[in-house]
Structure formats: structure tokens, C-alpha cells
Residue, then its C-alpha position, 0 to 999 in steps of 0.5 A: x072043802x079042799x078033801x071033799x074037791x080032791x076025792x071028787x076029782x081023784x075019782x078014787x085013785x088017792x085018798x084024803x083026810x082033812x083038818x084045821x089049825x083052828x077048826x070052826x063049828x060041829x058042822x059044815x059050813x052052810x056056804x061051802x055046802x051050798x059051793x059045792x052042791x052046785x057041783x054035785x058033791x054033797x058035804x052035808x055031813x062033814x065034821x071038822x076036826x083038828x089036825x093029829x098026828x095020825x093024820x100026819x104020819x098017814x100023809x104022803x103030801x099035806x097041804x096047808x093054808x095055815x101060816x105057820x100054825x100048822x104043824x110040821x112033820x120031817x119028811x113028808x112034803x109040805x105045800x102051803x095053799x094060802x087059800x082064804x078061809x070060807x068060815x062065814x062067808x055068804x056063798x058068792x064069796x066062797x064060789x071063787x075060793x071053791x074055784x082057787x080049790x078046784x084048780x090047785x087039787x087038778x094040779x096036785x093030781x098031775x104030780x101024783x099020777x095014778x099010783x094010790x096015795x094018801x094026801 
């Protein structure tokens, strides 16, 4: 949910790549689906993956919501979002999470400026 709100709201000035500790399922989860069709963004294809380390040495800043599972990589900044996990929630349980996502991927805009980056 956090990549699919952050191209959205970067509109093309950085980019995103996302995966998990524990990634859950071969598909996108119905409910997160639905949270973020309501605001035009269509997710229906998202895969979810686990967390590589190309993904991290491609990284300027990653975000986790993790606790400790993650892994970490000297020197790239680091910040823990310790959002709840949308896996099998019914979506109005998850409007609020989407919300919470929204409102800290606005603000990690405001730090990165315009200049391209990869988050």
C-alpha cells in the first residue's frame, strides 16, 4: 500500500519499490485493493515480495513497519513507520491504515524535495 500511495503522491519526481519481512499471499490483498481504489489507484496487480538486497543497495531511504525483522544496510537512512498490517482486514479497518500511509508518505515528500530519488 505504502509504494502504490507514494508513486501516487510523488506523481513521478521519485521512485519506489516495496517488500516485506514476511510478505503474505501471491496477490494483493482484496482490502487494500479496495482502500486504495477509492482513491483512484488501481493495485489489482501488485505481487508481493520479500525484502532483497538489490532492493536495498538501490534504496536512498527505506521505510519499515517491521520491528527488528528487517534487515539493515550501513548507511542508508532508515525510518520505522510501525504501521498495522492490513493483511486480512475487512476495508474499514484498513481506510484508517491507508490514511496513517498517506499522511507519513506527504511528509517523507517534504524531506526529499524535487530532486529524483529512489525510496
Amino acid at each position: 500500500m505504502a509504494e502504490r500511495l507514494f508513486r501516487w503522491a510523488a506523481a513521478g519526481r521519485h521512485e519506489s519499490r516495496s517488500g516485506g519481512a514476511d510478505p503474505h499471499g501471491s496477490g494483493a490483498e482484496p482490502a487494500v485493493v479496495e482502500a486504495l481504489r477509492e482513491l483512484g489507484i488501481d493495485a489489482s496487480d501488485h505481487v508481493p515480495h520479500g525484502f532483497d538486497e538489490a532492493d536495498l543497495a538501490w534504496a536512498d531511504v527505506v521505510i519499515v513497519a517491521c520491528d527488528g525483522v528487517c534487515p539493515v544496510v550501513a548507511g542508508k537512512r532508515y525510518e520505522n513507520w510501525e504501521i498495522s498490517d492490513a493483511y486480512g482486514l475487512p476495508v474499514e479497518q484498513v481506510r484508517p491504515i491507508r490514511d496513517e500511509i498517506a499522511h507519513r508518505v506527504n511528509g517523507l515528500l517534504a524531506t526529499l524535495g524535487s530532486d529524483p530519488a529512489g525510496v
